[in-house]
Legacy VTK file of the C-alpha trace (Angstrom):
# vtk DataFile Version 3.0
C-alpha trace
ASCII
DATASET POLYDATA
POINTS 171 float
-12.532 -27.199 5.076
-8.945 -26.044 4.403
-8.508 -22.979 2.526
-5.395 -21.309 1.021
-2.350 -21.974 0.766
-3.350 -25.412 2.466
-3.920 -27.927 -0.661
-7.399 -29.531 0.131
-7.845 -33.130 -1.617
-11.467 -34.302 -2.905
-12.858 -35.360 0.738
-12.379 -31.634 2.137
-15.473 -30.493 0.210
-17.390 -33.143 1.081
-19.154 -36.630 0.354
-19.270 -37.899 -2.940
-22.676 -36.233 -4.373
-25.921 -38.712 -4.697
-28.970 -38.229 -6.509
-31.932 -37.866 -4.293
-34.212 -39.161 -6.928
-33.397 -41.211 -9.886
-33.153 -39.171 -13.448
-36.568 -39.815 -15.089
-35.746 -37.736 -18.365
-32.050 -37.897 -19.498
-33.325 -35.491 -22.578
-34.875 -32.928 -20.402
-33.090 -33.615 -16.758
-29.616 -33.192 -15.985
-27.294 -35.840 -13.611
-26.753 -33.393 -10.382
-24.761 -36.612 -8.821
-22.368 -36.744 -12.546
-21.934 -33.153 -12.552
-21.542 -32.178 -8.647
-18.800 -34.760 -8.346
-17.465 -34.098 -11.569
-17.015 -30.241 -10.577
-15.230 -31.374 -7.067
-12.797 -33.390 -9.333
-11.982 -30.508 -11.470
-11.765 -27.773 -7.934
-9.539 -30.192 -6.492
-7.317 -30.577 -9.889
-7.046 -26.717 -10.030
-6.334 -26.169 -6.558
-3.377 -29.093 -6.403
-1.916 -27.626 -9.305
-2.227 -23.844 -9.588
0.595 -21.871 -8.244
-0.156 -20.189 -4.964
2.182 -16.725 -5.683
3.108 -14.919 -8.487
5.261 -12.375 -9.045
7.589 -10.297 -11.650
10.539 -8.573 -10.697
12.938 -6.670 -11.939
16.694 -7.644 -10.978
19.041 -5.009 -10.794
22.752 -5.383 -12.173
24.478 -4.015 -8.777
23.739 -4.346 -5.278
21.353 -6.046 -3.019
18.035 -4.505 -5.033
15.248 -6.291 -6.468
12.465 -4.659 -7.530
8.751 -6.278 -7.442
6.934 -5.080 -10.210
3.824 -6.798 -9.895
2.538 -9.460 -7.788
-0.536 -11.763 -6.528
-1.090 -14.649 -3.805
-3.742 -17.301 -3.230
-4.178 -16.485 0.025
-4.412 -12.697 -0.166
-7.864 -12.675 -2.049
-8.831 -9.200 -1.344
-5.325 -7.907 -2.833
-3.860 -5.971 -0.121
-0.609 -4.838 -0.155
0.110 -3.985 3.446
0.300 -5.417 6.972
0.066 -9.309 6.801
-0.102 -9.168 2.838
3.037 -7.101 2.208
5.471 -8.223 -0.171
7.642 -11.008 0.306
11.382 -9.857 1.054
13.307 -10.209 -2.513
16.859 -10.137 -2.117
19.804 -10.090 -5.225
22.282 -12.308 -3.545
24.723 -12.223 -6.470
24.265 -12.209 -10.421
21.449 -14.087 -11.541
20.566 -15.103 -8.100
17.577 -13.829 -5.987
16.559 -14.755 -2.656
12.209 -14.868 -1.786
10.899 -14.757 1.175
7.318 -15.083 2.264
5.733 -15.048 5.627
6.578 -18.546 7.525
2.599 -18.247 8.241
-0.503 -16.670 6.242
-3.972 -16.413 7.230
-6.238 -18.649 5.153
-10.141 -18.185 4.256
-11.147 -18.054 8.241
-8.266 -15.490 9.257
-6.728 -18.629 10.849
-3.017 -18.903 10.200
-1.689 -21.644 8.811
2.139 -22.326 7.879
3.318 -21.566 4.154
5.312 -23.866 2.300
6.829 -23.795 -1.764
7.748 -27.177 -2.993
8.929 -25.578 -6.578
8.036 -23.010 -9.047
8.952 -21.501 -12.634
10.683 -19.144 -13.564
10.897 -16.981 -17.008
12.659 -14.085 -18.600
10.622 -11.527 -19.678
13.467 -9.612 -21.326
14.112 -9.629 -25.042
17.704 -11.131 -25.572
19.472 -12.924 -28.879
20.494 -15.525 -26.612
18.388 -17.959 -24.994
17.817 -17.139 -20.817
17.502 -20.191 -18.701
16.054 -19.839 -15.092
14.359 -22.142 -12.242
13.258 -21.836 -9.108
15.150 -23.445 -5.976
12.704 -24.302 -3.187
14.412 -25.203 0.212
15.268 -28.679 1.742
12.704 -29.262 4.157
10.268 -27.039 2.300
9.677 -23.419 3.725
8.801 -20.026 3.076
11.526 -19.128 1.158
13.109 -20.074 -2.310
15.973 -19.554 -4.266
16.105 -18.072 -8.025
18.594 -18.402 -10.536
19.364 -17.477 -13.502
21.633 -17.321 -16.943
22.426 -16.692 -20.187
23.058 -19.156 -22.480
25.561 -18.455 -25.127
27.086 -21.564 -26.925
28.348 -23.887 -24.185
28.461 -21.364 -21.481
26.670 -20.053 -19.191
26.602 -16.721 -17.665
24.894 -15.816 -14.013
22.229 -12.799 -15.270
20.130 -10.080 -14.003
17.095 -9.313 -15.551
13.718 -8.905 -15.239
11.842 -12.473 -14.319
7.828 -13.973 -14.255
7.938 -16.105 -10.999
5.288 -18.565 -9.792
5.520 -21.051 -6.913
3.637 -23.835 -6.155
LINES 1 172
171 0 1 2 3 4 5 6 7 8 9 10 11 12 13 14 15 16 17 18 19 20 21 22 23 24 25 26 27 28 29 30 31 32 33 34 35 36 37 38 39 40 41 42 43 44 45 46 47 48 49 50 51 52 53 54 55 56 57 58 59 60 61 62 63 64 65 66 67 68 69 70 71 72 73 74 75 76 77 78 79 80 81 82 83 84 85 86 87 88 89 90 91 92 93 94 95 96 97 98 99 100 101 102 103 104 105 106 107 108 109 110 111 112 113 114 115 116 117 118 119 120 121 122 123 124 125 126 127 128 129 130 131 132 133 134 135 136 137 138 139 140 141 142 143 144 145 146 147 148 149 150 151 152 153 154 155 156 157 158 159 160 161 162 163 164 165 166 167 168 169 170
């Protein structure tokens, strides 16, 4: 079986569960068959939908600097923040516009590598403004490693490229 980031559908954790032996006592016995397949729904429903990186970073107003202030994969499940689980290259390209860059491959549950793709993500502002900040996430055509940010302030019917400080997940 597949682990992170590769998305494994129902069959990867195996058949669909059986009872060995009828339930005799629905009061006092419970349905292993209802309940075994019923949590390999719900694994499979988290693991298609829950984002496979988060981070927040803090986008300076001048230069090429982005700074990560926190951050967390799906595939690094021990946390490490060095060697093959060290930060993904974030890059200000202009105003309101960051560049992310992850490994092309990360090691999944075996050690094996396996290639790492982002078909989307969210983005949100974390600072407090009067005006509403808009943001969304930019994931390459054919999907890849890397994925474009960008952001702005809204202000009446314009809108205005801005730095800031940003929650980012990708999926």
């Amino acid at each position: 079986m597949p682990g992170f980031p590769t998305r494994s559908l129902r069959d990867a954790f195996g058949p669909t569960i059986i009872n060995r032996y009828p339930v005799r006592s629905p009061q006092y016995e419970l349905d292993g068959a209802v309940i075994g397949n019923l949590m390999m729904a719900q694994l499979t429903g988290a693991g298609l939908t829950a984002v496979l990186a988060w981070l927040v970073v803090k986008i300076q107003s001048s230069g090429t600097t982005a700074a990560i202030i926190s951050r967390d994969e799906a595939w690094n499940i021990e946390a490490e923040i060095s060697g093959e689980f060290s930060p993904p290259n974030v890059v200000r390209a202009s105003a309101g516009v960051l560049d992310i860059t992850y490994p092309a491959q990360v090691p999944d549950y075996t050690d094996t590598p396996v290639p790492l793709t982002f078909k989307g993500g969210v983005a949100a502002y974390l600072d407090d403004n009067a005006n509403p900040l808009l943001a969304r996430v930019v994931p390459d055509q054919p999907y890849s490693s890397h994925v474009r940010v960008r952001g702005w302030l809204i202000s009446g019917s314009s809108q205005t490229p801005t730095d800031g400080t940003l929650l980012i997940g990708l999926v």
